[in-house]
C-alpha positions in Angstrom: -31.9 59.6 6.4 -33.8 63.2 6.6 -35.7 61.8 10.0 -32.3 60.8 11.4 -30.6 63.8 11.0 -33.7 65.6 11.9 -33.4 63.4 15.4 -29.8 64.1 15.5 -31.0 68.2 14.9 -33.2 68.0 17.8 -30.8 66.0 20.2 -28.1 68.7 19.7 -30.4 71.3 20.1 -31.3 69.3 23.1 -27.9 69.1 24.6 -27.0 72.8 23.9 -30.5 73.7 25.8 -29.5 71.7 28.7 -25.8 72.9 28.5 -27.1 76.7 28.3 -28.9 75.9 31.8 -26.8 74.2 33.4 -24.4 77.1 33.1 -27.2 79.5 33.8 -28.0 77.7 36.9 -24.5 77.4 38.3 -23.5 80.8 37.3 -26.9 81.8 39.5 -26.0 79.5 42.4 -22.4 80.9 42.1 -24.1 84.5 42.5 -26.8 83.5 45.2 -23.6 81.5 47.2 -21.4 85.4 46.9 -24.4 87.1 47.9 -24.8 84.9 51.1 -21.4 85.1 51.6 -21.2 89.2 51.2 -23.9 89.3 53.6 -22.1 87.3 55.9 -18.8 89.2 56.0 -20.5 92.6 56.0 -22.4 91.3 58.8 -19.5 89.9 60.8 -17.6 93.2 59.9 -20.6 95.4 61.5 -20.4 92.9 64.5 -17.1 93.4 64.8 -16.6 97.6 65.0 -19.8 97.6 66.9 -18.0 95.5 69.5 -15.0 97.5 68.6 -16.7 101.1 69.4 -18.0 99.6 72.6 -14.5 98.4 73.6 -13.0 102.1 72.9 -15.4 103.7 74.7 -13.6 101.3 78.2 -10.2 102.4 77.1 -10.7 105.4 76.5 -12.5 106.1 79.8 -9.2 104.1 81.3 -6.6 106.1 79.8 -8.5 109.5 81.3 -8.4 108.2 84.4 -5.1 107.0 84.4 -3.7 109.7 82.8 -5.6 111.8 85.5 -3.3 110.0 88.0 -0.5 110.4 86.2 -0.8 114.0 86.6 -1.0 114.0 90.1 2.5 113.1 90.8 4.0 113.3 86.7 8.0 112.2 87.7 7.0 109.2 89.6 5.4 106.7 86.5 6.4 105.3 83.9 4.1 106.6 81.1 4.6 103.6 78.3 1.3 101.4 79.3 -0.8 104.7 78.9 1.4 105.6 75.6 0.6 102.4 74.1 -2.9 101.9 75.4 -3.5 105.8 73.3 -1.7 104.0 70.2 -3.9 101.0 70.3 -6.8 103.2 70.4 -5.7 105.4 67.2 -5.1 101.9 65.8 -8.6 101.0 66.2 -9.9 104.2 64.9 -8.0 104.3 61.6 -9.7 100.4 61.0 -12.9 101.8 61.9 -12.0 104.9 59.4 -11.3 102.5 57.0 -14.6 100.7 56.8 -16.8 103.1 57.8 -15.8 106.1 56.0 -14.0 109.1 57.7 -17.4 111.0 57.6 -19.2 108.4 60.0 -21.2 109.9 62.8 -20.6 107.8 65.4 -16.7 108.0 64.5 -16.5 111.4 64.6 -17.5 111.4 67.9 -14.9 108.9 69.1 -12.3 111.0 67.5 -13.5 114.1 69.6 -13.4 112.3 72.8 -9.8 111.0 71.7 -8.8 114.0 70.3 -9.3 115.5 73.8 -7.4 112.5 75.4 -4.8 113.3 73.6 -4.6 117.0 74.3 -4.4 116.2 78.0 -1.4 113.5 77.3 0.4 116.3 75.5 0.0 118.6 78.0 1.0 115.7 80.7 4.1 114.8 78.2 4.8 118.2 77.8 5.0 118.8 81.6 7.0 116.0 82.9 9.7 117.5 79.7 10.0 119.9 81.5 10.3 119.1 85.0 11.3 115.4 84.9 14.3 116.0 83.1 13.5 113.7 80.5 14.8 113.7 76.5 12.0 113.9 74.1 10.5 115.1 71.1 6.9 116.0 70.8 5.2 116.6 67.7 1.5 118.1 67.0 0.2 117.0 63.8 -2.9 119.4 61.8 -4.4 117.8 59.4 -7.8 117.5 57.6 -9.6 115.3 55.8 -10.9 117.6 53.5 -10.7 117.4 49.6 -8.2 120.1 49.4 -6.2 118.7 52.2 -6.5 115.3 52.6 -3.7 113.8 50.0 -0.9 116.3 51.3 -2.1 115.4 55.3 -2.0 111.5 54.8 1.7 111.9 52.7 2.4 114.1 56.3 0.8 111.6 58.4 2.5 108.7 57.0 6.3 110.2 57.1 5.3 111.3 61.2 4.0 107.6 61.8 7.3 106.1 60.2 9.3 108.6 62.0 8.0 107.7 65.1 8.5 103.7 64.4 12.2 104.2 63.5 13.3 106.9 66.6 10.5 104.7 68.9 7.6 106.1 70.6 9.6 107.2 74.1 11.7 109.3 71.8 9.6 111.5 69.3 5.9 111.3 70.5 3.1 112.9 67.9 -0.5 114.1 68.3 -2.7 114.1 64.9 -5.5 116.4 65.3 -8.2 116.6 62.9 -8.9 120.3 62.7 -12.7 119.8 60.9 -13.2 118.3 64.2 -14.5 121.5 65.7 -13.2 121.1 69.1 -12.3 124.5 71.2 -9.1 122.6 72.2 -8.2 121.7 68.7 -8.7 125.7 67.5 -6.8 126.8 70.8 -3.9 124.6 70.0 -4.0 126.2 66.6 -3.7 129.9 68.0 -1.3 129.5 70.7 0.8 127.9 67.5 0.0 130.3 65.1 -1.4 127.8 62.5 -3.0 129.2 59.5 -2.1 126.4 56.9 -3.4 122.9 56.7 -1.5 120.1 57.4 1.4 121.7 59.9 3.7 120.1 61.9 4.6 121.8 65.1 7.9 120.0 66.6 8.8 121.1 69.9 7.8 124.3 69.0 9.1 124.6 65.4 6.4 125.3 62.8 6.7 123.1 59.9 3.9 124.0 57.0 2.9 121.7 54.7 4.5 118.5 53.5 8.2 118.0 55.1 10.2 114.9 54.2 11.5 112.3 56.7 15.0 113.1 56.4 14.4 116.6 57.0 12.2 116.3 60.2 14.7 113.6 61.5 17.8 116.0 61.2 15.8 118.6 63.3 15.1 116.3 65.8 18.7 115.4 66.4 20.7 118.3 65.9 
């Protein structure tokens, strides 16, 4: 009876060895298999805003040259295709913010080159206001992504963008500059407006400092 139960001792033992590995090796196989597949997504994701950075770099070039057509003759086009071509692009750029970090070199640099894009649409949009007789709201958005600033200019950033969906894009237009850019335009801008506070909302000329609710930047628009 003692060598049976020793038998039955060592058969158990056995068992619970062979469970303990089997569970080892599947939870290993089950890390190896994430690991592959991490590496897979991350690389497909790189792929991806690589192809995505090359692609901007086209539109952007586009949208300067149309936009530099447009302001040859600024009553006589229709200025949606560029609007939503410079919407697409600030699309792109807030993904590649996303997964790259707002810090990234080569992002920064996209966002100076749309940055300046965008200076020259306001001005163009600002222009055909004026002379085309044309009903419109135009918005200049500082903000930074700067510790101190960065939680009240995305709360800003987020009421402008739903602002704009709700009134629509030909009737309240708005032009996020990153001030830590350091771009001449961007710190010109800032003079000619008087900005000493970060985020500010100019709107059609009206200063707005700091965070301003929806309802409240909606009721200037329309009065």
């Amino acid at each position: 009876m003692a060598v049976k139960s020793e038998r039955k001792g060592e058969l158990k033992k056995t068992i619970d060895s062979n469970k303990y590995a089997a569970a080892f090796a599947i939870s290993a196989l089950l890390l190896i298999i994430g690991i592959l597949i991490g590496n897979y997504v991350s690389s497909s994701k790189i792929k991806t805003i690589d192809k995505m950075e090359n692609d901007l770099k086209f539109e952007m070039m586009s949208i300067e040259l149309q936009d530099l057509l447009y302001q040859q003759s600024p009553c006589s086009f229709s200025i949606t295709p560029l609007e939503e071509k410079l919407e697409d692009v600030n699309s792109k750029i807030a993904f590649m913010e996303f997964h790259l970090g707002k810090k990234d070199s080569n992002l920064l640099e996209l966002k100076k080159y749309y940055s300046l894009l965008e200076a020259k649409h306001f001005l163009l949009m600002k222009t055909r206001k004026n002379n085309c007789n044309l009903n419109y709201s135009l918005a200049l958005f500082f903000y930074s992504n700067n510790n101190s600033f960065i939680a009240e200019s995305e709360r800003q950033g987020y009421v402008l963008d739903s602002l704009r969906d709700e009134l629509s894009p030909q009737k309240f237009k708005v032009y996020p500059f990153d001030v830590d850019l350091n771009l001449d335009i961007i710190k010109d801008l800032e003079a000619l407006n008087n900005i000493t506070e970060i985020p500010t909302t100019v709107l059609d000329g009206a200063v707005f400092i700091g965070f301003h609710s929806k309802d409240e930047l909606r009721k200037y628009i329309l009065s």
